[in-house]
C-alpha angles and dihedrals in degrees: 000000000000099000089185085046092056089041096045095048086040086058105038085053093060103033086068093051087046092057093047104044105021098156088063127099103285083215097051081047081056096055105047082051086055108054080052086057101047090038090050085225131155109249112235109186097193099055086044098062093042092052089052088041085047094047087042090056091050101055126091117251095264088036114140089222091061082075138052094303087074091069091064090041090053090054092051093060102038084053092050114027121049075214111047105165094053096067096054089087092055091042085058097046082051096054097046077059087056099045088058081066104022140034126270122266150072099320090052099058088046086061091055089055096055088060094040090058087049109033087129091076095062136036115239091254094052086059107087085043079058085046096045089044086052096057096037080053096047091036083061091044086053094052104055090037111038100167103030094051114086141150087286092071082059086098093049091045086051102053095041078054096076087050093067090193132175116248086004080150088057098038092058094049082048088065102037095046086042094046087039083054086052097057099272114139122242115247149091097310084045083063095046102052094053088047085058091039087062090053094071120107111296089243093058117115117245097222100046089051086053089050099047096054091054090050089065092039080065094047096061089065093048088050088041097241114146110260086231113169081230092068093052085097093056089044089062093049085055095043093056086057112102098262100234085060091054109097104163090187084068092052088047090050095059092042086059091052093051085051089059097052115090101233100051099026085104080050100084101145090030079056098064104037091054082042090061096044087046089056099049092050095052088043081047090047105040115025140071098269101139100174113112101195085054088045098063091028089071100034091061098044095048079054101046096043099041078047103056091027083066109046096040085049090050107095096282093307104138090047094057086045081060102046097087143295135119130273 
């Protein structure tokens, strides 16, 4: 895996977008770059700005996406549709189902994306029972943490809705008591990373997954990467990887590279958390993982957390998104 390749195209990428919308959030700019990078997809600047003035001109007046969200928004659809701009009606029309369930805001609308992206998977009619599993799923997040869940676990709830398990409420307390017992630190990533953990093949053991994940816990320190609590997401992507494609010296090496470069070099923790998504798309793109359910697991995750990371690490932005408004 070429770390200084990954950095270089990751750069390029928002440089351009630097140069055309400078007055926007650098991080939201970030963000947009990145879903290029870990989608390995050509950059077309011009496709990009009428998607987001597309999506701009969609939006309600008090819209979120009449703001810097739309830029990620924008990036989500040019890396995954040839058309782009003919799927923001039906990203709209998604989110008005969620809105019947959630409240309205930029998760929310991150959460539509997510369907959008796989509407494939499930029928229009089967659309407001995926909107009905994602609440029930939320509502039980909420009820066992109160004050960690938020509008900003909409995405997650999301994702573990297409899996439609059994107990999904237990099996994530069994990862974040088991993990806590294993000197992570209660909170919100904590959450977050039991909420990923869940999201392995259904014929994946519990306790080797635990013990993966602490595996690579322990590999931050030997690569001299920071344990933060911030970086536990990133931890759970890496840990649903097959272990024998996990090299945490090659993680640590693109992080490296994002620390040299003259925009991100203050970004130290965005750095490695876009470092280890970096390095599972690549591993998703480019390797021999041929299992499907692992495939989209990933994917998703890597959307929903860049997605939220971003927003929630943007100046507040997402917050005021959240405040109120309509659409």
């Amino acid at each position: 895996m070429n770390a200084e390749h990954i950095a270089r195209n990751y750069n390029t990428t928002f440089t351009q977008l630097h140069k055309q919308f400078k007055w926007t959030n650098k991080t939201v700019l970030m963000a947009a770059a990145a879903m290029y990078t870990m989608k390995s997809k050509a950059f077309d600047l011009e496709t990009f700005k009428h998607t987001a003035d597309s999506i701009k001109s969609e939006a309600s007046l008090f819209s979120s996406m009449r703001s810097h969200p739309r830029f990620t928004t924008a990036a989500i659809l040019a890396v995954n549709f040839d058309d782009p701009v003919k799927h923001i009606p039906r990203l709209f029309a998604i989110y008005k189902d969620l809105i019947q369930k959630f409240k309205r805001g930029n998760f929310t609308y991150i959460a539509a994306t997510i369907i959008l992206t796989n509407d494939e998977l499930i029928q229009q009619e089967e659309l407001g029972e995926l909107v009905s599993r994602a609440k029930i799923i939320y509502d039980k997040m909420k009820k066992e943490h109160p004050f960690l869940t938020g509008q900003s676990d909409y995405p997650l709830a999301t994702i573990l809705a297409y899996e439609n398990r059994d107990n999904i409420g237990q099996h994530m307390e069994y990862f974040y008591d088991k993990l806590n017992d294993n000197h992570f630190s209660k909170g919100n990533n904590l959450q977050f990373l039991s909420h990923i953990l869940s999201l392995a093949p259904s014929g994946e053991n519990a306790d080797i997954l635990i013990n993966r994940t602490i595996q690579i816990y322990d590999a931050f320190k030997r690569v001299d990467i920071k344990q933060k609590s911030v970086y536990y997401p990133v931890m759970g992507m890496l840990s649903l990887l097959p272990p024998e494609e996990v090299y945490m010296e090659e993680v640590a090496n693109i992080h490296k590279e994002l620390n040299t470069l003259k925009h991100f070099k203050w970004q130290k923790d965005l750095n490695v958390m876009l470092a280890g998504g970096f390095y599972v798309s690549e591993k998703l793109n480019h390797s021999n993982i041929t299992e499907t359910s692992i495939y989209t697991a990933v994917e998703s995750i890597i959307q929903a957390q860049q997605a939220v990371m971003m927003a929630t690490m943007a100046g507040g932005i997402a917050a005021a998104s959240n405040s109120g408004g309509s659409n």
